[in-house]
C-alpha positions as CSV (number, residue, x, y, z in Angstrom):
1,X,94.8,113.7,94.4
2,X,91.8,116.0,95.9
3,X,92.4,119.8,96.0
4,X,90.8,121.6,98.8
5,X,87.2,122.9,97.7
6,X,85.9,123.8,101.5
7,X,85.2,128.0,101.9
8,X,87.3,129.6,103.8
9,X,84.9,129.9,106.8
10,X,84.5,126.3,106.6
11,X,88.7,124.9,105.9
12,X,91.1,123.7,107.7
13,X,93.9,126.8,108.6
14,X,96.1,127.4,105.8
15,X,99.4,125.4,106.0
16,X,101.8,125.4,103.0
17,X,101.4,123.0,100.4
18,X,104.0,120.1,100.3
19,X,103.1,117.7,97.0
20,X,105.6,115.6,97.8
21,X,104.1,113.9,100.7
22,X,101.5,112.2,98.9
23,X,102.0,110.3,95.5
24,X,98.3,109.2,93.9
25,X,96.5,109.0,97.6
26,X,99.8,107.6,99.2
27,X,101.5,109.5,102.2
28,X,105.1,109.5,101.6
29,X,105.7,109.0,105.2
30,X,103.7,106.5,106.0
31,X,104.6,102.2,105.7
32,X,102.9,101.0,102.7
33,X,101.3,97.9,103.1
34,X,98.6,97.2,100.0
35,X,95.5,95.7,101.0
36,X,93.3,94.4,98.6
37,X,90.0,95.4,100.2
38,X,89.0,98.5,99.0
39,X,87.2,100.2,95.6
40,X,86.6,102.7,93.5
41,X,84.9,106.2,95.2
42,X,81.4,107.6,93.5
43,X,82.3,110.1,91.0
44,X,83.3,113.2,92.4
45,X,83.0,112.1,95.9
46,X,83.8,115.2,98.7
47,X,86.4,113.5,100.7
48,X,85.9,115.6,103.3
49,X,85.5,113.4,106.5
50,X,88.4,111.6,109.1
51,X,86.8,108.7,110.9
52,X,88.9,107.2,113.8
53,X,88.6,103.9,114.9
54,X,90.5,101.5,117.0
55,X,91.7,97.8,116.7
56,X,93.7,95.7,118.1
57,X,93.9,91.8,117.9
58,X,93.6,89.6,119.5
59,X,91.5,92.3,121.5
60,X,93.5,93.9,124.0
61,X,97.1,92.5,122.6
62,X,99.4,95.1,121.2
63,X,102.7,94.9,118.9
64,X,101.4,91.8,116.6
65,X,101.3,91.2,112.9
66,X,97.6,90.5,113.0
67,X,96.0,93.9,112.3
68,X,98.2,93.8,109.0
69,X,97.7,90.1,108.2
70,X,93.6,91.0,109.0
71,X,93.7,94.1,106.4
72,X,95.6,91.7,103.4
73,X,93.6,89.0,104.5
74,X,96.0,86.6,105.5
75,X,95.4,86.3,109.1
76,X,95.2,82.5,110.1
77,X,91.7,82.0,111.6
78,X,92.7,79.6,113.9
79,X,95.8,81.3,115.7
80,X,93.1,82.7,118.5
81,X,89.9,81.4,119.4
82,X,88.7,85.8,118.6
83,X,89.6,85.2,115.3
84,X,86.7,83.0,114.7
85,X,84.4,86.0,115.5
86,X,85.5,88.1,112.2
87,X,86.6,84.9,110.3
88,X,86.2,85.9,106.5
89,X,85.5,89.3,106.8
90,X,87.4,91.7,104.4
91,X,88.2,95.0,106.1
92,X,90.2,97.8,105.3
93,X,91.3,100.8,106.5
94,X,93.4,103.6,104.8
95,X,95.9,104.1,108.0
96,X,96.6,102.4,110.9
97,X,99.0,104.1,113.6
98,X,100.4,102.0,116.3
99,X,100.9,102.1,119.9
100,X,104.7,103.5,119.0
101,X,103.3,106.1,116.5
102,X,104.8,103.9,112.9
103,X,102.0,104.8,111.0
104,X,100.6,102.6,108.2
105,X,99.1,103.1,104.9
106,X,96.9,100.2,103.7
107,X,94.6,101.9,101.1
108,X,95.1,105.3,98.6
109,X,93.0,107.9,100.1
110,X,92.0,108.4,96.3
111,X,90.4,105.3,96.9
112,X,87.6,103.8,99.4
113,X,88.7,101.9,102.0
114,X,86.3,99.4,103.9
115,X,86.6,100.7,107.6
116,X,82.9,102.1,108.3
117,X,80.2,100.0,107.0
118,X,76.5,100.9,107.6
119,X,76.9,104.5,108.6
120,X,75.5,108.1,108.5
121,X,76.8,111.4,109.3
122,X,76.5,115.2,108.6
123,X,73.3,114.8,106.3
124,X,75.1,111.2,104.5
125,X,74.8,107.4,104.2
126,X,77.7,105.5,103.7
127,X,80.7,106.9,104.8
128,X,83.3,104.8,103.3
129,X,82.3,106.8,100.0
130,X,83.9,110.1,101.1
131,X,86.4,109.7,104.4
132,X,89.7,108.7,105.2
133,X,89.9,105.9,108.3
134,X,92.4,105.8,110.6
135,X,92.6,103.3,113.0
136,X,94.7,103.4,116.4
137,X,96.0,100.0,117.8
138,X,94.3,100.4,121.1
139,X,91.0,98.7,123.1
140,X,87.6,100.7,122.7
141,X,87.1,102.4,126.4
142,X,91.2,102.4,126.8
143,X,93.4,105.4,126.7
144,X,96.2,105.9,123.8
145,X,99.6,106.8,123.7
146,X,101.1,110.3,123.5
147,X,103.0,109.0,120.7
148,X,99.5,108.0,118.7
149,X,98.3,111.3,119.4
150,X,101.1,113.1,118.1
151,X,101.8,111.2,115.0
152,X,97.7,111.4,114.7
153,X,97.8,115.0,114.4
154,X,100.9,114.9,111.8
155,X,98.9,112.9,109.6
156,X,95.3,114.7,110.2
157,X,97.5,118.1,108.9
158,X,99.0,116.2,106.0
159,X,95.5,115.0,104.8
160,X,94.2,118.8,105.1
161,X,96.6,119.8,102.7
162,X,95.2,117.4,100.1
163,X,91.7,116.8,100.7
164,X,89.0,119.4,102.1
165,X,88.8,118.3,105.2
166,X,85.9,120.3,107.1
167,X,84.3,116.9,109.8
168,X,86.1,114.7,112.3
169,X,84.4,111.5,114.0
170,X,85.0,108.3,115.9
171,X,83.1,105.2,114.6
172,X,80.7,105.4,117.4
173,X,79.2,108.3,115.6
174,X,78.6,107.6,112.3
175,X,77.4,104.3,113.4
176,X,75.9,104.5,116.9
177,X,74.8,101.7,119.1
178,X,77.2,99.1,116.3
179,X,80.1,100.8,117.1
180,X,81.6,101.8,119.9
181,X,85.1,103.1,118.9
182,X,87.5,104.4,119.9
183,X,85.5,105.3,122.8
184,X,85.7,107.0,126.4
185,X,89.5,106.6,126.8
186,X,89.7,108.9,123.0
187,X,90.5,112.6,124.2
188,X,88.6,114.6,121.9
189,X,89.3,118.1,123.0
190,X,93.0,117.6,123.6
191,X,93.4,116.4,119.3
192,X,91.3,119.7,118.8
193,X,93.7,121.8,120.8
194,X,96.7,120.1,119.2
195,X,95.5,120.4,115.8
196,X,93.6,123.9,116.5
197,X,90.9,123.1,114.2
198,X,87.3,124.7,114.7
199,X,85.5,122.7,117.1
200,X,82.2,122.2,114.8
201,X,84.9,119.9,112.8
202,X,84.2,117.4,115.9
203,X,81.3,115.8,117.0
204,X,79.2,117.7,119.4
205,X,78.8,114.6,121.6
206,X,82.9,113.5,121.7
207,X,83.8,112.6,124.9
């Protein structure tokens, strides 16, 4: 686990430390579900980004098993003519929460995930080497529920606690024009006012 390195003008406000909700990268209160896409992060690596994405599959289609079947690479291929688009790919992310707010853990946040691919943001390439990912079972564009929002906050203060987080952005910024997630229906200001984290933690262009 990562103790918080960030100066004070720069960290997340001060909530009391609870070890016990994280064992080696794991959140305690999360569903664990092991994937076995992810590797090692470059030696002393400043975790100190959350990237959001969203998923859902097939696109638009909410409740399945295929976002975890995707991540453990078991998804059958030919259950939905989609799934030919992103046949073979290995992906990963380190939490996925759904549209009823269960919230699962695919990936040690010790370890690097595969969720952002060719990326750069505040001043670095490749961002899988030092963020979480969270992803929110929703449609790019579309709104998400107050129950993903809430449960998205719990988990954003949980990961503060362990890892100096001082940045917050949606795929669409550390890669833009590849990635368009979560997109419009994402309400940027309104997880700022919940959390009450600066606002230069967010991107200057969040919608």
């Amino acid at each position: 686990m990562h103790t918080a390195k960030a100066t004070k003008a720069d960290a997340v406000p001060a909530r009391p430390s609870t070890p016990s909700r994280w064992q080696a990268g794991w959140h305690t209160a999360s569903r664990r579900i092991d994937s076995p896409n992810f590797g090692p992060r470059p030696e002393k690596a400043n975790i100190d980004l959350i990237v959001l994405h969203s998923i859902s599959l097939p696109p638009g289609q909410y409740g399945g098993p295929e976002i975890e079947a995707f991540f453990t690479n078991t998804l059958n291929w030919e259950a939905h003519p989609y799934f030919q688009q992103i046949r073979g790919m290995a992906v990963s992310a380190h939490f996925v929460i759904r549209r009823t707010g269960e919230v699962l853990q695919f990936v040690s946040c010790d370890d690097r995930a595969w969720h952002a691919g060719t990326s750069h943001y505040r001043g670095r390439d490749n961002c899988n080497d030092d963020s979480i990912g969270i992803e929110l079972e929703g449609l790019e564009g579309n709104t998400f529920t107050h129950d993903q929002y809430t449960q998205l906050q719990k988990l954003c203060e949980d990961i503060a606690i362990a890892y100096p987080i001082a940045h917050f952005a949606g795929h669409e910024h550390i890669a833009p024009g590849r990635k368009q997630d979560p997109g419009s229906g994402f309400d940027w200001g309104f997880l700022q006012h919940k959390l009450g984290w600066p606002k230069h933690f967010f991107p200057t262009n969040a919608g």
